[in-house]
N, C-alpha and C positions, 0 to 999 in steps of 0.2 A: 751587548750590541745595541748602537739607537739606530732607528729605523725610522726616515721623514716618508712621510706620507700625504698628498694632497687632501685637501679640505673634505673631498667628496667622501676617501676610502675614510678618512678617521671616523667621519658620521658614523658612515657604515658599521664598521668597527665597534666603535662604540654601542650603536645599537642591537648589534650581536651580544652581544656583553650584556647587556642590559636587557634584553628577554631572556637571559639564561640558556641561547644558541651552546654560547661559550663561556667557559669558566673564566678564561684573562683574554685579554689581545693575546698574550704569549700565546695560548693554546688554538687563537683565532689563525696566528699564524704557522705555528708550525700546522693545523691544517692546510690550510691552503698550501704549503712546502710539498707536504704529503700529495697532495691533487698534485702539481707541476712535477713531481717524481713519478708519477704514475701514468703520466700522460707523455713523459721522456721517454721512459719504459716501453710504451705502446708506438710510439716513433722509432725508436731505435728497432722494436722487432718488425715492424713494417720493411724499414728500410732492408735490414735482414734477412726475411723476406723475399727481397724483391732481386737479394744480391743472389741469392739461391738458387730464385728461377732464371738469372740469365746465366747464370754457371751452369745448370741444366739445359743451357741450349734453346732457356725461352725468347722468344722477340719481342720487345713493345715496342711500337713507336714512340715515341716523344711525346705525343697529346693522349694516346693509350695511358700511359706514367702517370703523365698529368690527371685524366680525370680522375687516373685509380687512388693518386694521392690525395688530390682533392676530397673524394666519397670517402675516404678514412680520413681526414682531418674531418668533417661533417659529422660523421658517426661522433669520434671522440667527443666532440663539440657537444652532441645530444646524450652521450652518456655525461657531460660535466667535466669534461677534462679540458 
């Protein structure tokens, strides 16, 4: 599989590689595959979640939702996902 990449990420990339972050790019990416699987993970069980409590007869409002999504996207964001 080729995989283009703008100017900035291949630096990147490459400089991972090159302090010994990461053994290849290959291994730089399937990292980062692993982070966006895991952070899908934690989306999907949110939403799950969320489908739970209004099947239980919870109520949110619409901005309720919202900020609750919001504060879990933030969180994720600060644990690296």
């Amino acid at each position: 599989m080729d995989i283009a990449l703008d100017s900035q990420t291949e630096a990147f990339l490459d400089q991972a590689v090159k302090t010994g972050r990461f053994a290849s790019p290959s291994a730089a990416v399937e990292a980062g595959i692993r982070l966006l699987q895991e952070r899908e993970r934690a989306w999907s069980e949110l939403r799950q979640s969320i489908q739970e409590a209004i099947a239980d007869g919870g109520e949110l409002s619409e901005e309720e939702l919202d900020a609750a999504l919001e504060e879990t996207f933030q969180q994720l964001e600060r644990e690296g996902y």
